[in-house]
C-alpha positions as CSV (number, residue, x, y, z in Angstrom):
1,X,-29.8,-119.2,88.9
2,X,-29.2,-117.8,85.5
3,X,-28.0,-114.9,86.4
4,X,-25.3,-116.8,88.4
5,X,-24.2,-119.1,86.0
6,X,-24.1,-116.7,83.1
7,X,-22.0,-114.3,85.9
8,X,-19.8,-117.7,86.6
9,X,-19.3,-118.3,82.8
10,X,-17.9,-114.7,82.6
11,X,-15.4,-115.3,85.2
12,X,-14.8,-118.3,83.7
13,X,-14.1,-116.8,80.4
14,X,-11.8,-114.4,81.5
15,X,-9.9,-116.6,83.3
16,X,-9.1,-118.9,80.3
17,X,-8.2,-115.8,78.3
18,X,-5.7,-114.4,81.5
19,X,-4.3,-118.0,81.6
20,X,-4.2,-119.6,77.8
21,X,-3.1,-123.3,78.3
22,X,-4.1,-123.1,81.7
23,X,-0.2,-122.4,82.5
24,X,0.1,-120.6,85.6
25,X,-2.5,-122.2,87.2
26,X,-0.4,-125.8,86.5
27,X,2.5,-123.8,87.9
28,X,1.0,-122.5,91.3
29,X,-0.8,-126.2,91.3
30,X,2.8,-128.3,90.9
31,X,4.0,-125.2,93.6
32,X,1.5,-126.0,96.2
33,X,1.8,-129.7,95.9
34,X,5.5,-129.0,96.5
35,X,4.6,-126.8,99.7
36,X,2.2,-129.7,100.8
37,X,4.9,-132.4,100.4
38,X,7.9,-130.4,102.5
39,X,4.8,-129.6,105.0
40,X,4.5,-133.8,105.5
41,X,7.3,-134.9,105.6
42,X,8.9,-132.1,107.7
43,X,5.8,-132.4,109.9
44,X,6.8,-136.8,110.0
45,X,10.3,-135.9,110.7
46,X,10.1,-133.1,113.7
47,X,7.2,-135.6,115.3
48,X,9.5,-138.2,115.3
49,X,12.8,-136.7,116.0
50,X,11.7,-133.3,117.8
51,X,12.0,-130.2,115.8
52,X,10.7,-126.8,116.2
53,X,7.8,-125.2,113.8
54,X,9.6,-122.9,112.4
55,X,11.7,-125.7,110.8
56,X,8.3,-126.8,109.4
57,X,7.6,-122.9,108.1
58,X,11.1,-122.0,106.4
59,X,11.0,-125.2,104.5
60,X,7.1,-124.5,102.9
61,X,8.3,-120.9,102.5
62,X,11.7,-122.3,100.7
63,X,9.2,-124.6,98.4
64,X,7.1,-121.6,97.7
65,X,9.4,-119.1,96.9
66,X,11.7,-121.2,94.6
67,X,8.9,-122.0,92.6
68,X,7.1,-118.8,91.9
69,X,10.8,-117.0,91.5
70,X,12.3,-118.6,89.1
71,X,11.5,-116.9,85.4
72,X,14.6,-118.1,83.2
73,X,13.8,-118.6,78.9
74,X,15.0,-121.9,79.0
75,X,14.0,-125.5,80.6
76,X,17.7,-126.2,81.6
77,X,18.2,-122.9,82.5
78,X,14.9,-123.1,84.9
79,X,16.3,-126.4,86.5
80,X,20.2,-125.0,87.2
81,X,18.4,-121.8,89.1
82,X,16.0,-123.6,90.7
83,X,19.1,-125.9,91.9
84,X,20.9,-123.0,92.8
85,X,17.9,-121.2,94.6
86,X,19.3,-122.9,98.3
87,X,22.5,-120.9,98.3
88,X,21.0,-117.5,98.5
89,X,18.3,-119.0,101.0
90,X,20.7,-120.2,103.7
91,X,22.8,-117.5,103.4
92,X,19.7,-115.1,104.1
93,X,19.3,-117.1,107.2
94,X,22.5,-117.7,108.5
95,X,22.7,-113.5,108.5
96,X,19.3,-113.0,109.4
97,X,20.3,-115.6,112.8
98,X,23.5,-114.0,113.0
99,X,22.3,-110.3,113.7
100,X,19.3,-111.5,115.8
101,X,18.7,-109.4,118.9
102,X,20.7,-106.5,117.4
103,X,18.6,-103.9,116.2
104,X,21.0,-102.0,114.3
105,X,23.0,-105.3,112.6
106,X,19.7,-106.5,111.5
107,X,19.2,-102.7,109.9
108,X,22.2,-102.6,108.0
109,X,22.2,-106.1,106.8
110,X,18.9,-106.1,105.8
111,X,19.7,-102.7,103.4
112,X,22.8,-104.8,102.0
113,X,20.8,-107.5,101.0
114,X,18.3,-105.6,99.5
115,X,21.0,-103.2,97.1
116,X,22.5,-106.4,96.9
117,X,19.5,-108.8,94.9
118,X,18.0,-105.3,93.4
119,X,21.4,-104.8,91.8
120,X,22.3,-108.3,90.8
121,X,19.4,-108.0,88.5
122,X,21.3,-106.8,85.3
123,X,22.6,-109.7,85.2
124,X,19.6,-111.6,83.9
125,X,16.6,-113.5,85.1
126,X,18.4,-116.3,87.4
127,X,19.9,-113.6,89.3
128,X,16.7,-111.9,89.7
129,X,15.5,-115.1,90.9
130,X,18.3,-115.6,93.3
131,X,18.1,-112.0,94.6
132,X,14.1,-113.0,95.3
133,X,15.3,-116.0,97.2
134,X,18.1,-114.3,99.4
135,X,15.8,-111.6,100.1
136,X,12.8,-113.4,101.6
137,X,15.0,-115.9,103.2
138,X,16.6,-112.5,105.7
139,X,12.7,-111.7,105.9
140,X,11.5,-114.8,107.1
141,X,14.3,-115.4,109.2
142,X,13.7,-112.2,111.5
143,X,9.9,-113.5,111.1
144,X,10.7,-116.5,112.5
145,X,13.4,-115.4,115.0
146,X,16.3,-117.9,114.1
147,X,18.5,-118.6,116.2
148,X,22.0,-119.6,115.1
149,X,21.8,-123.3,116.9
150,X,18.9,-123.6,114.4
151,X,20.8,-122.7,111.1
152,X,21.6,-126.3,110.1
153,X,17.6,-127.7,110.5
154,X,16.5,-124.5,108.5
155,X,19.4,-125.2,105.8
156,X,18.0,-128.8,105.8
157,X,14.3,-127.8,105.5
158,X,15.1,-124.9,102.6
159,X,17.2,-128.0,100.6
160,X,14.4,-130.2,101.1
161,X,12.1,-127.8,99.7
162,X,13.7,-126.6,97.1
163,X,14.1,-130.6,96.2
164,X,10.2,-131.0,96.7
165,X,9.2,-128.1,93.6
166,X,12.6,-129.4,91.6
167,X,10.5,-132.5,91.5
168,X,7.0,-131.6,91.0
169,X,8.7,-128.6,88.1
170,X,10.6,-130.9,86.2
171,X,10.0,-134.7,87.2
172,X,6.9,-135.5,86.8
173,X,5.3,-133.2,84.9
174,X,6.1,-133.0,81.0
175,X,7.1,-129.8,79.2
176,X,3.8,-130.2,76.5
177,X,0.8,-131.7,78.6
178,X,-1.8,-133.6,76.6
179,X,-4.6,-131.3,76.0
180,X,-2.4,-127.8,76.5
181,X,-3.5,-127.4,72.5
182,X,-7.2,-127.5,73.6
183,X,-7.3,-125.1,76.5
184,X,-5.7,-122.5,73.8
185,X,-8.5,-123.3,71.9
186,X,-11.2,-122.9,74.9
187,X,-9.1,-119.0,75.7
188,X,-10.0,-118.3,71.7
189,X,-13.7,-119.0,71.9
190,X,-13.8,-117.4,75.7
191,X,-12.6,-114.6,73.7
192,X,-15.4,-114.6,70.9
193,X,-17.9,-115.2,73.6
194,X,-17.1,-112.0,75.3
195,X,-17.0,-110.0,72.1
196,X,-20.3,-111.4,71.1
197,X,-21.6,-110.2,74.2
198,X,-20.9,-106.8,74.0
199,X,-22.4,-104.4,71.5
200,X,-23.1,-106.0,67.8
201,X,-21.6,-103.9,65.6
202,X,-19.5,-100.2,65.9
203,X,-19.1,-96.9,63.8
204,X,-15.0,-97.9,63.0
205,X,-15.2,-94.3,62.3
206,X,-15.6,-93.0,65.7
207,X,-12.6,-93.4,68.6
208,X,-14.9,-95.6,70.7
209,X,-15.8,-97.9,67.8
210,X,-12.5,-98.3,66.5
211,X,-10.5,-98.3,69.9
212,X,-13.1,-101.4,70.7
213,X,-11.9,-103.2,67.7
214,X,-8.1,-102.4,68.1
215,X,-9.2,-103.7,71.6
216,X,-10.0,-106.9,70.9
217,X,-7.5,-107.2,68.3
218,X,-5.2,-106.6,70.9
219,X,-6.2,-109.0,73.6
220,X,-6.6,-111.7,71.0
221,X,-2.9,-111.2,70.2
222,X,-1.6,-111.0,73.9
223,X,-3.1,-114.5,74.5
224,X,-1.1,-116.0,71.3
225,X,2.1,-114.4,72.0
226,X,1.5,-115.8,75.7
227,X,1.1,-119.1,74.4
228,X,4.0,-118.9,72.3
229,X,6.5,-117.4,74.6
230,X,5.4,-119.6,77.9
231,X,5.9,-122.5,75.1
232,X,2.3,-123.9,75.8
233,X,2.6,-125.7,72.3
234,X,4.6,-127.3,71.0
235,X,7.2,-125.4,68.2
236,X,5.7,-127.2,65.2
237,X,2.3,-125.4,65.8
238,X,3.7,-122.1,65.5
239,X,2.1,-121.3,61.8
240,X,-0.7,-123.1,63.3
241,X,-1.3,-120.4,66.0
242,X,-0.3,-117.9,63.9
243,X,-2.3,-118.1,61.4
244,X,-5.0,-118.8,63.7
245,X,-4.8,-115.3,65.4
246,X,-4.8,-114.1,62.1
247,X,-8.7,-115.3,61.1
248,X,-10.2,-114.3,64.6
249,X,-8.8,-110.7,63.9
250,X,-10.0,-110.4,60.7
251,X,-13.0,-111.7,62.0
252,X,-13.6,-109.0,64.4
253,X,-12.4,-106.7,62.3
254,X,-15.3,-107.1,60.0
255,X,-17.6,-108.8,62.5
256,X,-17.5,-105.8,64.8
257,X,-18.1,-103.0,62.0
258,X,-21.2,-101.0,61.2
259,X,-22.0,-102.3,57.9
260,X,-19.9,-105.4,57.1
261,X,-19.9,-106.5,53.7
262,X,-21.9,-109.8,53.3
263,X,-18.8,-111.3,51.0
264,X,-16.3,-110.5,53.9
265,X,-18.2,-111.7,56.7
266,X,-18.9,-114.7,54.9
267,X,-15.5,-114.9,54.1
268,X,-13.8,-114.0,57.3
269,X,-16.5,-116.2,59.3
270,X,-15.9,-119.6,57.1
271,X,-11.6,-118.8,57.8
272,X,-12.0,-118.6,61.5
273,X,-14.1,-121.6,61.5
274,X,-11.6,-123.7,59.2
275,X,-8.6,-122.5,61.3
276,X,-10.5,-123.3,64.8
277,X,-11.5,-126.7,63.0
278,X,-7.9,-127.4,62.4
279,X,-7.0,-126.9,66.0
280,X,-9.9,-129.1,67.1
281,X,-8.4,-132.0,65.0
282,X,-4.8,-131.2,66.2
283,X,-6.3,-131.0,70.1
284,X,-7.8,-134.1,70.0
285,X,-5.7,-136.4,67.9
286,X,-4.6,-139.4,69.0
287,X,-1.3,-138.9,67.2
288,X,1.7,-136.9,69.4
289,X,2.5,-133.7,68.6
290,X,6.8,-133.8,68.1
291,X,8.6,-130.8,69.1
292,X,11.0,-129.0,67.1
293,X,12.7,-125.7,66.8
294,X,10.5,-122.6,68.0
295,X,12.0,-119.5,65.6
296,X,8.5,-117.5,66.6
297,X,9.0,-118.1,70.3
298,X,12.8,-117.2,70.2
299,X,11.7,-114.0,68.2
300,X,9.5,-112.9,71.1
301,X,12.0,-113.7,73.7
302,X,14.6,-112.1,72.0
303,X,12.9,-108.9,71.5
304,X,11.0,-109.2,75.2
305,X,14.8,-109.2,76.5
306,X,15.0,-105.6,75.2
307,X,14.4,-102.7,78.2
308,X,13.7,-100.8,74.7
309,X,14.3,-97.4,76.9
310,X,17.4,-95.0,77.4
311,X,19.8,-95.4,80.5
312,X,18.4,-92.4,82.5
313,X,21.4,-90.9,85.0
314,X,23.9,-92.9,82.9
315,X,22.9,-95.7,85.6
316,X,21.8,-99.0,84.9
317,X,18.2,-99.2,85.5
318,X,19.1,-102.1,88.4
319,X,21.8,-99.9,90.1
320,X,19.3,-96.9,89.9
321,X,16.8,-99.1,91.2
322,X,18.9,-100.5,94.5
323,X,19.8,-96.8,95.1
324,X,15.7,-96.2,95.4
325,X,15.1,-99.2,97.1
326,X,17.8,-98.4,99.7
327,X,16.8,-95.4,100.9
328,X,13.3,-96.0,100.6
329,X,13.9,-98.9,102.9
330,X,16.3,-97.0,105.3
331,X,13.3,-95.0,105.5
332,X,10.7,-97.4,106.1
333,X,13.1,-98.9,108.9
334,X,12.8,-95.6,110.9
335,X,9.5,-95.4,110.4
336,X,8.5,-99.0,111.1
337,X,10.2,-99.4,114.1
338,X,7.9,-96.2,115.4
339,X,5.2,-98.1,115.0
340,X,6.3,-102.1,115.7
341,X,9.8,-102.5,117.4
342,X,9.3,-106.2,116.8
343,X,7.4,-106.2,112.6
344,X,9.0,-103.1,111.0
345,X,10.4,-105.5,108.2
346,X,7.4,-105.8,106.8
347,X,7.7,-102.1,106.0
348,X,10.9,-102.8,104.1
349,X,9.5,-106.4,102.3
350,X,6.5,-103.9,101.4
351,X,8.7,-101.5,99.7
352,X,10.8,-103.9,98.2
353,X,8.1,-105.7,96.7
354,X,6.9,-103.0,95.0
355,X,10.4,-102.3,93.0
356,X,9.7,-105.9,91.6
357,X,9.2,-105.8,87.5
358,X,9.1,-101.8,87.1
359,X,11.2,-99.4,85.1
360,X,9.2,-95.8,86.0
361,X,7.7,-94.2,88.8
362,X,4.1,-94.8,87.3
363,X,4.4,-98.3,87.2
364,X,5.9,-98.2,90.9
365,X,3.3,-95.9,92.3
366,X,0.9,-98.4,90.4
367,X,2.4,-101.3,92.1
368,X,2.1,-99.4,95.4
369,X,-1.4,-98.7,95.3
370,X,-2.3,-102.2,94.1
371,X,-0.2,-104.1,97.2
372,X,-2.3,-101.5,99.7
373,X,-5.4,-102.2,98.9
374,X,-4.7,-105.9,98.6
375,X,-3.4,-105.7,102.4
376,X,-6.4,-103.7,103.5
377,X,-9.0,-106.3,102.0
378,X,-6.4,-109.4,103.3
379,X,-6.6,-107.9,106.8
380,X,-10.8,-107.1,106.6
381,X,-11.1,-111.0,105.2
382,X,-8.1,-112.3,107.6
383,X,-9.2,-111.1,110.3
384,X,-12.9,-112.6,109.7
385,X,-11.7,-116.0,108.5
386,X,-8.8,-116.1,111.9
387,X,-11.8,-115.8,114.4
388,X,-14.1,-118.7,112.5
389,X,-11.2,-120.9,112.2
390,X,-9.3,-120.8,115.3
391,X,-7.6,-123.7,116.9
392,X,-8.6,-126.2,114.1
393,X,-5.5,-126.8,112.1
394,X,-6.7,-128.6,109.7
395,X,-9.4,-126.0,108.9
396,X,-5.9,-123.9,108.6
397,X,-3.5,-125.8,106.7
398,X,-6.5,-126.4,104.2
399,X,-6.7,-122.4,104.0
400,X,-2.8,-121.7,104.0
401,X,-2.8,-124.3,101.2
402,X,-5.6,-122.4,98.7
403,X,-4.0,-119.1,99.9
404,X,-0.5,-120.0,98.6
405,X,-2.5,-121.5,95.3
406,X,-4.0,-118.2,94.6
407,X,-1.0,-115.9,95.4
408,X,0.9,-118.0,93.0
409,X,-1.6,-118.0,90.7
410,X,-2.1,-114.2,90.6
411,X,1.5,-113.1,91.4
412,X,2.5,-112.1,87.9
413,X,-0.6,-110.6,86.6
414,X,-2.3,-108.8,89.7
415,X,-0.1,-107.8,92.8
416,X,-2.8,-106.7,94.5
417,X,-4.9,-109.8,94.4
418,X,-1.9,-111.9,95.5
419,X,-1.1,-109.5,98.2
420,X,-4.7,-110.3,99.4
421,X,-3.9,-113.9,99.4
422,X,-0.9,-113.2,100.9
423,X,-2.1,-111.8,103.9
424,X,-4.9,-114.2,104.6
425,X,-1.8,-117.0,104.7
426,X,-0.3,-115.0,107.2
427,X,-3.3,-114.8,109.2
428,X,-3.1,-118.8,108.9
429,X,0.6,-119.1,110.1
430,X,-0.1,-116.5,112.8
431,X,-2.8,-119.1,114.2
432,X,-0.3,-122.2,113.3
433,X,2.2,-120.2,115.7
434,X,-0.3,-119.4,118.0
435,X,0.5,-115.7,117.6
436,X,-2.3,-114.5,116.4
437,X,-4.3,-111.2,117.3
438,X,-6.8,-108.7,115.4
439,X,-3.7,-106.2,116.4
440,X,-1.0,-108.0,114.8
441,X,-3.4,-107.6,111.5
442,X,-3.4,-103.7,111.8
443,X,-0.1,-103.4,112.4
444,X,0.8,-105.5,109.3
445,X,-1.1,-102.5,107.6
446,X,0.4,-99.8,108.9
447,X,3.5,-101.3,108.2
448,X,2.7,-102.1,104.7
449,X,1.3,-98.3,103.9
450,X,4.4,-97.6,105.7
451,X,6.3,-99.8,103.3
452,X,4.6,-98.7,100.2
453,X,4.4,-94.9,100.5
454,X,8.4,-94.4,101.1
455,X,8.6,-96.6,98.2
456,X,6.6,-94.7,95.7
457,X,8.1,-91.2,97.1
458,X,11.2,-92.8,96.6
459,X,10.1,-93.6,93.1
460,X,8.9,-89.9,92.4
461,X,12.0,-87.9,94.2
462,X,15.3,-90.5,93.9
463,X,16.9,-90.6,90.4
464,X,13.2,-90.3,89.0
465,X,12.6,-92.3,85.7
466,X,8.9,-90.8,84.3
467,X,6.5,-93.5,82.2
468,X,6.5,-90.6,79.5
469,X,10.2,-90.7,78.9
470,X,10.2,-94.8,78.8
471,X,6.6,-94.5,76.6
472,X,9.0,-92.2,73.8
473,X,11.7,-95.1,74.0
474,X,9.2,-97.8,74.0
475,X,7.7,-96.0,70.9
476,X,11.2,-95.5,69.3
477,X,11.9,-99.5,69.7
478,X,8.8,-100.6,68.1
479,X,8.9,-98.1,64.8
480,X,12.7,-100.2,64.8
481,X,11.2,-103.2,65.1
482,X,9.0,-103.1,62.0
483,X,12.0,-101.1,60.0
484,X,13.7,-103.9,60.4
485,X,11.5,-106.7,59.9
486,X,9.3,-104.9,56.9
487,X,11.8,-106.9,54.5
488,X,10.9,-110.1,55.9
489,X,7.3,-109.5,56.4
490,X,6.7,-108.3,53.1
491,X,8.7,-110.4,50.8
492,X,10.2,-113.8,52.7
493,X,8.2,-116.9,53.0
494,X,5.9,-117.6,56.0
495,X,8.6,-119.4,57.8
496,X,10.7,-115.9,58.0
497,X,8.0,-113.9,57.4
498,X,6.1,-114.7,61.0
499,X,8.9,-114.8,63.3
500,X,9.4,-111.1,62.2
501,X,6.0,-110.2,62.8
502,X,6.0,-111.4,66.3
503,X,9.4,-109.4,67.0
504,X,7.4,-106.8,66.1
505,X,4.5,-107.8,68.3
506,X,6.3,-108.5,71.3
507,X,7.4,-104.2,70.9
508,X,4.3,-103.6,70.7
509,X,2.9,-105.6,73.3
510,X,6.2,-103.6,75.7
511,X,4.9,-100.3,74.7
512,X,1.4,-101.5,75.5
513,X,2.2,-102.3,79.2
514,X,4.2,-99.1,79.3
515,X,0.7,-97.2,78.6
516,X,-1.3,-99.0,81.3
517,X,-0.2,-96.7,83.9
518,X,-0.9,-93.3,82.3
519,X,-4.8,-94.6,82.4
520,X,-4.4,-94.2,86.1
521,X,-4.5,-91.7,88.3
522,X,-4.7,-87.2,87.7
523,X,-1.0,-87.5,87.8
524,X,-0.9,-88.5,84.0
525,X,-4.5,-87.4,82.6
526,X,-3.0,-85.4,80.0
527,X,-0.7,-88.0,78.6
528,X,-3.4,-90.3,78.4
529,X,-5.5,-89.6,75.0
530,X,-2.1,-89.0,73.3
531,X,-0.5,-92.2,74.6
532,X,-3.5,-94.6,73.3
533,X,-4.1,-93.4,70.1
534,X,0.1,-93.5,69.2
535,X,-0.3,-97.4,70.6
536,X,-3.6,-97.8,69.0
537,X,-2.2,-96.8,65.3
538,X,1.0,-98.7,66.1
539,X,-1.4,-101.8,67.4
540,X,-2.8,-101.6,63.6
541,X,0.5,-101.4,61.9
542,X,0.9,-104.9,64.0
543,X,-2.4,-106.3,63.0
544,X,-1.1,-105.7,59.0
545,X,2.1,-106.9,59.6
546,X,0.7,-110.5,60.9
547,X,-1.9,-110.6,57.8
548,X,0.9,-109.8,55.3
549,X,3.0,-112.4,57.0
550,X,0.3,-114.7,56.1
551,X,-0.7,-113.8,52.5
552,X,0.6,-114.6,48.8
553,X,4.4,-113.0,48.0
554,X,4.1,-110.6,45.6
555,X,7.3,-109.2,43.6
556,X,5.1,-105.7,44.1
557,X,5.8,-106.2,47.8
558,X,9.4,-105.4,47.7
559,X,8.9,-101.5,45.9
560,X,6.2,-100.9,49.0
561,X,8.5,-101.6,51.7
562,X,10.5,-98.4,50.9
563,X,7.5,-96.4,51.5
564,X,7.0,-98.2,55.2
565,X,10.6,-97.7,56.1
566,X,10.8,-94.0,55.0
567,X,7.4,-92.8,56.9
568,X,9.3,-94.8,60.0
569,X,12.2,-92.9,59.3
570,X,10.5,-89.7,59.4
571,X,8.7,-90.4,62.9
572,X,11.5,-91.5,64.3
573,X,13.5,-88.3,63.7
574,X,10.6,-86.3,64.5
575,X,11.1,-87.9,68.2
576,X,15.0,-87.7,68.4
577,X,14.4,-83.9,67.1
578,X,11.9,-83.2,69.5
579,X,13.2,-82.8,73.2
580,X,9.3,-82.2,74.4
581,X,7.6,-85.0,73.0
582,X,5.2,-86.7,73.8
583,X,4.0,-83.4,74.7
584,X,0.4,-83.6,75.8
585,X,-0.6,-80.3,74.9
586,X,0.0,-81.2,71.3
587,X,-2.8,-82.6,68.8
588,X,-3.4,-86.4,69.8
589,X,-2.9,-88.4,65.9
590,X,-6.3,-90.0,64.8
591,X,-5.6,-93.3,63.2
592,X,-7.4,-94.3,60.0
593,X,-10.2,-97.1,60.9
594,X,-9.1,-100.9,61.2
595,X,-9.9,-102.1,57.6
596,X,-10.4,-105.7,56.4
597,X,-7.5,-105.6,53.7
598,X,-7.8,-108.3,50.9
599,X,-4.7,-108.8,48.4
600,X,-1.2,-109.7,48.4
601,X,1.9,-108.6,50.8
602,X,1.5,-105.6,49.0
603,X,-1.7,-104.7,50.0
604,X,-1.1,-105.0,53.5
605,X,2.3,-103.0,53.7
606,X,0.4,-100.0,52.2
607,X,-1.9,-100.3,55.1
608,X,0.6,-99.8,57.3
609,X,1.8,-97.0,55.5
610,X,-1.5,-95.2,55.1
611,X,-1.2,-95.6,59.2
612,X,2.4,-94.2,59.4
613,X,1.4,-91.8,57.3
614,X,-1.3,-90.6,59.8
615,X,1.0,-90.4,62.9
616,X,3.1,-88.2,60.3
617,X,0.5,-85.6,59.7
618,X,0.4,-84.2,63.1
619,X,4.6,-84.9,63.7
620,X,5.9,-81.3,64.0
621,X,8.3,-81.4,61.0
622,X,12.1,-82.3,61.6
623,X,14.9,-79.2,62.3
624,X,17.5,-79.7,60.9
């Protein structure tokens, strides 16, 4: 039993870290109370008064969709798009029952509504939402085979469930839960129990030892600006948080090294514990915790708004991306309707899916990869959990239920886990309808790899935008991040200071997520070593930058920061000069070790030179 519960703990652990706050796991809770709500009383209603099921299905879809779509900054801007969410829904339907029975109408209309929400998405997140919500609503419709008598009952059920997550979003749930504070607190020491895990101490001198640190450094700092920008806390915590993630990294930094100096660890060790103390006491006070204005949270959205990469094709990446999507879905029509006259959609919801939250072919052919092997494992499970459950619906609506939890849940952070949850719902409707067969399974695969591989050739081959070229502009945005933050970092007070640094973290944390797909795959082996070490050396600059955010001003501070800019200055003319960089062929930069820096501003800012200065050495120098 041990080795269970220690395995359990892990899972545990990494959860709280994935999830700080417990956020998205409150948001796919309040979503599938709001699917379990519309399912009642939709259920009372068509018992009563007659009704189809499919009345009953559009209006949980409706409840799902407009709660795990909407993305906007802004509480008021949350609640006007989830109001608006019904428009695009109906009007999905009322086509989608409009072109029923004709094969080539529902073709063309479904590629218009397609370029249609793809391109509406330049015009910010609500649209994007809206284009979700139009999109699935034309699906579903041909799913369900509306009929046009039927338009009004399924315009009912989508505004009743759209009203159903309004409620459970914004009614009775408040913005700051009680005990929020604490759950950040649990992700920390899930973090620290992890690290303390692993091996004790590493050579900072070697790239395994001081990638491990940088690692963790890393991670720790993903989880604060998570809890900051989802506004887990409230805004007067910020320094708080801040200055929390500051003490845990210093305390890995020397925790994790080969021979840490007693003084430091002592040091470092008795600052974590004060600042984890002070959460404690903030957690479980009896006082409230008022909010107020959020400059470190607005920092990080503002900067996170940023595509920080070039306009490839003098397109907007959204038009570039509807012109992909388009033909790769024209495409995956012919092909689908080889294979299922009556399911080839799921071809074209496979490769639009797959378009969602990407800017380069890596990151689509990721996506790909990750929603086919989430619909192979959904059909292996589905069709295993169809046969044991059959003909008990209450067995089913428990398991359509949990399966709309978890693909909620994981949406955002893991396609291909939500796609397996995803496909063991449909395996539930399919036995709600009555429809369901091991064959209907397999052809929802085929349909899917279908779906997904005319999406990533379409990614590869159509107006191509490679994860190199965005990783050079990503690169680019974060050196101008910290050029123009260094002031504030080095020389304003905390309260300036900070929301600077986490401009400059949320760059950083951009240009980490661009890396993530050149770690997968042959295709980009070679950009790979290259790639992590610029991030891990611009990761350090980061770490400084929060610590001198946090330490004593110094009037020294304000000479150093002319040193930080210039060495920027110089990289980032190296890249404009440079038409083939990154070029993998060229000699990967070895960062200097992380170093526990004690001092002033000062002190820190030469750190981050001393790192700049590194990435400088092996910059092929500037033509002029």
């Amino acid at each position: 039993m041990a080795p269970l519960a220690a395995f359990g703990g892990r899972i545990r652990d990494r959860l709280l870290i994935a999830d700080p706050g417990l956020v998205r796991l409150d948001a796919a809770g309040r979503t599938t109370v709001a699917v379990a709500l519309t399912t009642a009383v939709l259920l009372a209603f068509t018992t009563r008064y007659g009704g189809a099921q499919v009345v009953v299905l559009v209006g949980a879809i409706a409840s799902w969709i407009s709660g795990i779509a909407v993305s906007d900054v802004t509480l008021a801007d949350q609640r006007l798009t989830t109001a608006l969410v019904p428009l695009p829904a109906i009007a999905g339907l009322a086509l989608a029952s409009a072109t029923m029975g004709s094969p080539v109408g529902e073709d063309v209309v479904f590629l218009l509504v397609l370029y249609v929400s793809i391109y509406v998405r330049r015009y910010g997140p609500r649209w994007l939402a809206l284009g979700i919500a139009a999109t699935f609503a034309y699906f579903f419709g041909l799913f369900v085979e509306a009929q046009l008598p039927q338009l009004p009952s399924l315009a009912g059920a989508v505004i009743l469930g759209t009203a159903s997550t309004f409620t459970m979003r914004f009614v009775f749930v408040p913005v700051h839960r009680r005990g929020s504070l604490y759950w950040v607190l649990e992700a920390v020491r899930a973090q620290l129990r992890l690290i303390l895990e692993g091996p004790e101490r590493s050579d900072l001198s070697t790239e395994d030892g001081s990638a491990r640190v940088v690692m963790n450094i890393a991670r720790v700092n993903e989880t604060m600006l998570a809890v900051q920008e989802q506004g887990v806390v409230a805004g007067t915590l910020d320094d708080l948080i801040f200055r929390t993630e500051v003490a845990v990294e210093n305390w890995i930094v020397v925790h994790l090294g080969l021979d840490p100096d007693p003084r430091q660890r002592a040091m470092t060790e008795l600052a974590m514990a004060t600042q984890l103390e002070e959460v404690r006491h903030v957690a479980t006070s009896e006082a409230g915790i008022p909010d107020g204005p959020n400059p470190q949270r607005d920092a990080i959205v503002a900067e996170a708004k940023k595509s920080g990469a070039a306009v490839a094709y003098r397109l907007r990446p959204s038009t570039r991306q509807a012109i992909q999507v388009t033909i790769a879905a024209g495409l995956a029509i012919v092909l689908g309707e080889h294979i299922s006259p009556q399911r080839w959609y799921w071809a074209v919801l496979a490769t639009f899916v797959i378009y969602s939250g990407t800017t380069s072919a890596g990151e689509t052919l990721t996506r790909a990869w990750a929603a086919f092997l989430g619909t192979v494992l959904g059909v292996a499970a589905g069709t295993a959990v169809g046969l044991m459950v059959q003909h008990d619906v209450v067995r089913e609506s428990a398991l359509l239920l949990l399966g709309l939890l978890c693909a909620a849940y994981f949406l955002r952070v893991g396609l291909g886990v939500a796609w397996f949850f995803v496909t063991l719902c449909l395996v539930m409707i399919y036995e709600l309808l009555g429809r369901f067969t091991e064959a209907v399974l397999v052809t929802r695969l085929l349909e899917v790899l279908t779906g997904v591989v005319c999406g990533g050739l379409a990614a590869f081959v159509i107006l191509p935008t490679s994860t190199r070229t965005l990783f050079r502009a990503d690169v680019k945005a974060a050196l101008g991040a910290l050029r123009d933050g260094i002031g504030s970092i080095a020389t304003a007070p905390p309260e300036q200071a900070q929301p600077a640094s986490r401009r400059f973290d949320a760059a950083v944390r951009r240009l980490r997520e661009r890396v993530r797909p050149l770690r997968s795959g042959p295709t980009f082996a070679g950009s790979s070593l290259f790639a992590r070490r610029w991030l891990r050396a611009i990761e350090l600059c980061a770490y400084y930058a929060r610590n001198g955010a946090c330490a004593p001003r110094d009037p020294a501070a304000a000479a150093t920061v002319n040193g930080v800019i210039e060495a920027i200055e110089r990289l980032s003319g190296t890249i404009d000069h440079d038409a083939a960089w990154p070029d993998p062929s060229a000699p990967a930069p070895e960062p200097p070790e992380p170093i526990f820096v004690e001092g002033s501003a000062a002190a820190f800012v030469n750190a981050m030179r001393q790192v700049l200065d590194r990435l400088s050495e092996v910059a092929p120098p500037v033509v002029t």
